[in-house]
N, C-alpha and C positions, 0 to 999 in steps of 0.2 A: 504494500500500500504506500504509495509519492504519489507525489505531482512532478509535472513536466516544466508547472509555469504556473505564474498569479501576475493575476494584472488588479489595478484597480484604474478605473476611468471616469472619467467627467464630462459627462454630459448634457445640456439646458436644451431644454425645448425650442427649437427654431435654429442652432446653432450646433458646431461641429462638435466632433470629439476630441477628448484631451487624454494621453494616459497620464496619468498623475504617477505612476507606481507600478514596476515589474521586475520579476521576480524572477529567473531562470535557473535548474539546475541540472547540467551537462552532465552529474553524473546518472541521474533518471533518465536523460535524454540517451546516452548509450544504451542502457536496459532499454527502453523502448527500441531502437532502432535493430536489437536482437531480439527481441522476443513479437514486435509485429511482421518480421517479415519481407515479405515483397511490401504489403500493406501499408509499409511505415511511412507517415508523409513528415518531416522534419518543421518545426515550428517557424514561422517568415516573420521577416523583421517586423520591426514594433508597426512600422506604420502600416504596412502591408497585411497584420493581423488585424490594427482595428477597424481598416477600412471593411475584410470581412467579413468581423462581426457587427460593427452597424450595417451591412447590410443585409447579416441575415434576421438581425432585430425589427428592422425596416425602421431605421432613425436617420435618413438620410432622406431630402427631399425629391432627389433625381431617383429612386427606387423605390420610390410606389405605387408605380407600376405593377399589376398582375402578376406574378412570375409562377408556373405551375409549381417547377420545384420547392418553390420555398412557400408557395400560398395557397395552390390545391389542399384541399379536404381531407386526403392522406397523409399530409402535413404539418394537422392541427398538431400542435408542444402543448404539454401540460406537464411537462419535465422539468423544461430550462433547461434542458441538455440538449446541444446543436453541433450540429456537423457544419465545418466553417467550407468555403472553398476557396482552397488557396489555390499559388502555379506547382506546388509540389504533388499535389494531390487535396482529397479531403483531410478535414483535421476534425478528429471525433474521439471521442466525449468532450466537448467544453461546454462546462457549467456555468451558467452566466445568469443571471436577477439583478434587476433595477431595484433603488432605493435613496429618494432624496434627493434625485440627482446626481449620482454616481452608482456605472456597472462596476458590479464583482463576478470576477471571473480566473476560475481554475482550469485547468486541463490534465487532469489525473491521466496515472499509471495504467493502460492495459497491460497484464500479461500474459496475451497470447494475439493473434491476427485479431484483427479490427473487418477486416473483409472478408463475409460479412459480417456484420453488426451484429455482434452477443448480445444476449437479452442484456439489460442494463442489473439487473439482479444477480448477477453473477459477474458482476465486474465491483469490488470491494472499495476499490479508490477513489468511487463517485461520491459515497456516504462520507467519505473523507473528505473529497475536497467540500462538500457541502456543511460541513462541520466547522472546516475552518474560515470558508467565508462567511459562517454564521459569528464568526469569533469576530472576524475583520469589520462585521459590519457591526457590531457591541461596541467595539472598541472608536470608529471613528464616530459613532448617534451619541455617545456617552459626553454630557458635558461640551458638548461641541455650539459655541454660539456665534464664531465669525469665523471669513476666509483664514484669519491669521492663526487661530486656533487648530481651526481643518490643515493649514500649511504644516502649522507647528508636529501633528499629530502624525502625517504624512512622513514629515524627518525621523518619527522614531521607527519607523515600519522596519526599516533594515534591520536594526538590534531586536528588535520585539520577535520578528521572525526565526531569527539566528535561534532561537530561545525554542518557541514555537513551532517549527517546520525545519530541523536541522537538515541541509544536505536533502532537502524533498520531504521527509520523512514525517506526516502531523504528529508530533506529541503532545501539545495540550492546544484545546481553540478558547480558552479564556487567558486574549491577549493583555485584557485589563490586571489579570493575577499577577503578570510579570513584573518584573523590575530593571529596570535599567541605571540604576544604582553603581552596582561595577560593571559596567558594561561597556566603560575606558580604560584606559591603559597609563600610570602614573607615568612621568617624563621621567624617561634613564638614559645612563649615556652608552646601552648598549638595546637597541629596538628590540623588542620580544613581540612577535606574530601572535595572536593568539589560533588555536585551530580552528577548523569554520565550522565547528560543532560547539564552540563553547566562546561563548562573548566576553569572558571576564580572563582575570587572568587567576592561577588556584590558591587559593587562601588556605594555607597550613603548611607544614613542616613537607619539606619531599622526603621521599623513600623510596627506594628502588626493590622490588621480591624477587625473589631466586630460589625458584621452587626444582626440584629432579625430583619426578616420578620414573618410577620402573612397573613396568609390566610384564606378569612372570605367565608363561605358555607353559601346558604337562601334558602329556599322553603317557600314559602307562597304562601297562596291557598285564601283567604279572603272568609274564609268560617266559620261556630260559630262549627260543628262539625270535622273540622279538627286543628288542633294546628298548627301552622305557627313554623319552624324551624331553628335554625341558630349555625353553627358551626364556631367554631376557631382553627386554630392548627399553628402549623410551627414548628420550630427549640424549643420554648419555649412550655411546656405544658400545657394549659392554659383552661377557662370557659369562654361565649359570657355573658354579660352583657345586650345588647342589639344589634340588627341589624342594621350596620351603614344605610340604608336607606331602609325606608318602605314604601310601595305601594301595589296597585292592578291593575290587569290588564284586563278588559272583552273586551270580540268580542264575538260577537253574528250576525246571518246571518238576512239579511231584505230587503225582495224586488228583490233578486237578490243581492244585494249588502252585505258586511260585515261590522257591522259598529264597533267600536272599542274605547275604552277609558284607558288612563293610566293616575296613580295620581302619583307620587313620591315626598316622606317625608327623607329627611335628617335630623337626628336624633342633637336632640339641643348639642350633648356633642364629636359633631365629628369635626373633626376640616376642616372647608370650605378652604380647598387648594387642590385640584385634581394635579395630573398631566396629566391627561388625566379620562373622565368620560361618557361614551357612553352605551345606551341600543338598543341592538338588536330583532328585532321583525321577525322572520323569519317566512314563509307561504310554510307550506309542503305540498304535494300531492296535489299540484292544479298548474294549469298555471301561464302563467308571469302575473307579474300586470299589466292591461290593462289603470285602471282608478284610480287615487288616487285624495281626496280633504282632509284637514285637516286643525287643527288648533291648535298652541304651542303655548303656554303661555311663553317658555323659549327656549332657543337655536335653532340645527337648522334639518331638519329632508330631508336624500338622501335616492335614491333608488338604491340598489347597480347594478351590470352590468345586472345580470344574474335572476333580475327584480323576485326576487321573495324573497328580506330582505330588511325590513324597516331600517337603519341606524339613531337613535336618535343621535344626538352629545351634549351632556350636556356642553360640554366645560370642565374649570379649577376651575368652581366656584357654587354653588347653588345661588339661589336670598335671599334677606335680609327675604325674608317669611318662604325660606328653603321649601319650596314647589313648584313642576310645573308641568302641566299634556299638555297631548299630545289627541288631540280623532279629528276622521275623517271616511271618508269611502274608500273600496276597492273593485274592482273587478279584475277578473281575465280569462285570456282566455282558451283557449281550453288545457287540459292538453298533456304536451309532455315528452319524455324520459327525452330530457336535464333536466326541473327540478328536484330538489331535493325530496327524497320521505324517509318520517319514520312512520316507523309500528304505533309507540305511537300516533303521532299526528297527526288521525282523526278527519273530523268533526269540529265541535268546542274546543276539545282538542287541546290545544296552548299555548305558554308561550315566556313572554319575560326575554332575560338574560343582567343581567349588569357587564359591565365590567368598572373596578375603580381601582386605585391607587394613595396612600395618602403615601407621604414623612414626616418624623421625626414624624409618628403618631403610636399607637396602641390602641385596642380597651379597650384590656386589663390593660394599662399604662405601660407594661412593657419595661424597659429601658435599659440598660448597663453603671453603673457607670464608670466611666476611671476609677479614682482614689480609686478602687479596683481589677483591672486590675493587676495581678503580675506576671511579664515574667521574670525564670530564664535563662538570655544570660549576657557574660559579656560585653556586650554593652547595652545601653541607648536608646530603639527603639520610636519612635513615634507613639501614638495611637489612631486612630479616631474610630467613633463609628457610627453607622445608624441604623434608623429604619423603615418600611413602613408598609402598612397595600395595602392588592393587594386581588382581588376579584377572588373567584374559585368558580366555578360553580354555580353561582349567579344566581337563577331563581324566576319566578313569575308568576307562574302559571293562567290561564282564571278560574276566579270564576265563569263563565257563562256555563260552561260545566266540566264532570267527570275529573280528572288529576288522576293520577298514583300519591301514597302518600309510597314515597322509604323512607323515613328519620321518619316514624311514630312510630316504635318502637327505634329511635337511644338514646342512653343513653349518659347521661351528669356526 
């Protein structure tokens, strides 16, 4: 949801138009120009746009004349949305309303082909722009009692928008709530820009963050002819040392029934502080689970809505053994659309996945000194540092039947 363009204009009965105020933002105007297509007609100079639109308002006295397109029956607006016609092409959606003597007018964002004309209902950006020339139009009727006043109010439109419409984008249409307060720049003897997202310049201390996440990959198959895998990557480039927790996981079918065992091993050299630690046992291509018994040595074990995912909840911590297993049995009823269904996991083909995150840890040790930290600003910024280790694609494969072995040639 942007706009292309805002204009605001002045116009008296009997007498031409004036743009008092426009608005444009080329980087909307790129997205438009890829995402309409052949369709895209590029916005015409200011004058050449509002000669356009007064004449498709019929505010001009040589164009009142009949015209089928613009005056036929088929034609009637009850929108205030018009399709302009320039020499590039048509120019559509532009929203445009008289009031007091001055048009307001947007030209919001499509994103997709304009030709032909989408329902106006499924185009987001029109409610937008009609929102913030509802602002535009609050903000200049508000208090307004002379030309000098109207002038006055006109000069703050740049900054009030900068605020309001950063870079296209509407964030708020009550332009009166704003402040234009700091919205200058104190005289230094070195010019500071401000960015075109933000009118002021930043009031508080700087600090610079320097955060290394790592993202730890496993497949383990607990098999003597497969090799168990584990990858490391993130921001930093780096080699696994070892798998922060290792286990196995079998199901095998008995009786009618499936019965099931999980062991899980946290590795002596991880550091036991979770923020969160859970393994998922999901049951594809079969019905809800009908019957579950089991037995956990450690935390706490849900069945989620849709009765076809075991939910492990490990908690914030392992047990002082650093060891805990889960094993029980399952049934399941008649299979239905609603459940979940994957090509892979047939059968006894099954895997559970863990999902984990470990604050100020990594596997690798790798850390971010401060106190080699060196920021050229002529200020004095503040530096804090983080690190975590967060689990991606964490699996554990049923040793008790075939698994799909994707990471077998992966190179370290």
């Amino acid at each position: 949801m942007a706009l292309r363009g805002l204009w605001l204009i002045s116009h008296e009965q009997g007498a031409g138009g004036t743009i008092l105020f426009s608005r444009r933002y080329p980087t909307v105007e790129k997205r438009a120009k890829c995402l309409n297509g052949a369709s895209y007609a590029p916005v015409p100079e200011d004058s050449s746009f509002l000669k356009a639109l007064l004449f498709e308002l019929r505010l001009t006295d040589e164009d009142q004349n009949f015209i089928e397109r613009r005056d036929g029956c088929s034609q009637i607006n009850k929108t205030s949305v018009y399709a302009l016609q320039a020499e590039s092409g048509d120019l559509w959606p532009v929203v445009a309303f008289q009031k007091s003597g001055l048009i307001y007018v947007s030209l919001p964002l499509v994103e997709q082909p304009v030709t032909p004309h989408p329902p106006l209902i499924s185009i987001s950006g029109i409610s937008q722009a009609f929102a913030i020339l509802s602002g535009l139009l609050a903000f200049m009727n508000s208090s307004q009692k002379s030309k000098a006043e109207r002038t006055a109010k006109i000069g703050q439109l740049p900054g009030l928008l900068m605020q309001a419409c950063p870079l296209g984008t509407p964030l708020d249409r009550n332009l009166n709530g704003l402040s234009l307060e700091n919205s200058h720049v104190a005289p230094s003897s070195h010019a500071q820009k401000p960015p075109a997202w933000r009118t002021s310049t930043y009031k508080g201390k700087p600090q610079v963050n320097v955060c290394i996440i790592e993202k730890v990959k496993s497949v383990q198959y607990d098999k003597r002819d497969v090799v168990d895998m584990w990858q490391v990557y993130g921001t930093v480039t780096c080699k696994v040392p070892v798998p922060p927790i290792l286990g196995f996981y079998q199901l095998k079918e008995e009786e009618l029934q499936w019965k099931f065992t999980i062991h899980l091993k946290l590795h002596e050299s991880v550091k036991n502080t979770f923020e969160y630690c859970e393994a998922r046992v999901p049951f594809f291509n079969r019905g809800p689970i009908t019957h579950l018994e089991y037995k956990v040595s450690y935390g706490q074990l849900e069945v989620a809505k849709e009765k076809s995912l075991l939910v492990w909840i490990i908690g914030q911590k392992f047990p002082k053994s650093l060891e805990i297993s889960l094993s029980g049995t399952v049934a399941f009823g008649a299979v239905s659309q609603e459940q979940p269904v994957d090509p892979v996991c047939t059968g006894g083909t099954a895997y559970i996945k863990l999902y984990f995150r470990i604050l100020d840890f990594t596997l690798t040790g790798c850390y971010t000194d401060q106190h080699s930290i060196q920021v050229f600003s002529s200020g004095k910024p503040k530096i804090s540092t983080a690190r975590e280790l967060v689990s991606s694609d964490y699996y554990i494969w049923n040793s008790k039947a075939p698994a799909p072995v994707v990471y077998r040639t992966l190179l370290f």
